[in-house]
N, C-alpha and C positions, 0 to 999 in steps of 0.2 A: 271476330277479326274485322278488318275495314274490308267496304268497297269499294271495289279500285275500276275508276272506267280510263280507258287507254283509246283514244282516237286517231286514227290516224290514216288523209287518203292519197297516199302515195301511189298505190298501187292497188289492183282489184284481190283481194286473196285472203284467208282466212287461215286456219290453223291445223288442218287440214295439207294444205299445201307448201309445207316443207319438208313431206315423204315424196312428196308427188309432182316435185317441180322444182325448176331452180327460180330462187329469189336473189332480190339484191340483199342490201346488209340492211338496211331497215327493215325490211320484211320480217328476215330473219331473228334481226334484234327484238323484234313487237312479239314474235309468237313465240320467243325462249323467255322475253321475261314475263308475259301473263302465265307461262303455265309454269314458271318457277313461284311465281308468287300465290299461283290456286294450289299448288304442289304446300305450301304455307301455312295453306288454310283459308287464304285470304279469297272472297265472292269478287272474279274478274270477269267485267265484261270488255268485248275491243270491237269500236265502231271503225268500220271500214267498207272498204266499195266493195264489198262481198255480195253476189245476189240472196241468200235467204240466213237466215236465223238457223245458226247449230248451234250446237253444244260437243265440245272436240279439247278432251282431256281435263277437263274441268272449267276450260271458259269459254264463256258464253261471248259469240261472234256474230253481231249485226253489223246492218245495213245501215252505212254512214247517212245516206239518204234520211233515212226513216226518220229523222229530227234527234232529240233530245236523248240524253239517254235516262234512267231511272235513276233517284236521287243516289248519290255515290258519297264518299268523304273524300276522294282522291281524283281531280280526273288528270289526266298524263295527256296534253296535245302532241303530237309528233311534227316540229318542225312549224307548223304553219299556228300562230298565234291565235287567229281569230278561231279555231277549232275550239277555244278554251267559255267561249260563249254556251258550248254545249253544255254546260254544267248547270246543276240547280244548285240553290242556293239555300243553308252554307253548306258549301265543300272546299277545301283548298285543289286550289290549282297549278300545274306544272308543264313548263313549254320542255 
């Protein structure tokens, strides 16, 4: 199945925290579709302003900080363009 990296730093929170907290709709929208798409089969990871590296239903949640992510075939920016930088190269990319 493809890797899918999903970026996005709207907000500080991870996957984890839509048992444990209210989010907005992007939040919410980021952590129902990585863990529908790991649910798939498919290797998700989602860079965000989370403090550390989990693993939380099947996707894997860093630190937007931390730079680049591991090469992917998909990565997903949320909203802000220049996110789409974080990609290596080839992968198709989506704002």
């Amino acid at each position: 199945m493809a890797r899918i990296v999903i970026a996005d730093r709207t907000n500080q929170y991870d996957g984890r925290d839509a048992a444990s907290r209210p989010l907005g709709g992007t939040e919410t929208s980021v952590i129902h579709l990585a863990e529908a798409l790991s649910r798939r089969g498919h290797a998700v990871t989602c860079l965000t302003r989370c403090d550390e590296r989990i693993v939380h239903q099947g996707v894997t949640w860093s630190p937007l900080q931390a730079g680049r992510s591991g090469p992917g075939d998909l990565l997903l920016a949320v909203q802000h363009p220049e996110l789409l930088s974080l990609a290596h190269r080839p992968c198709r990319r989506a704002l």
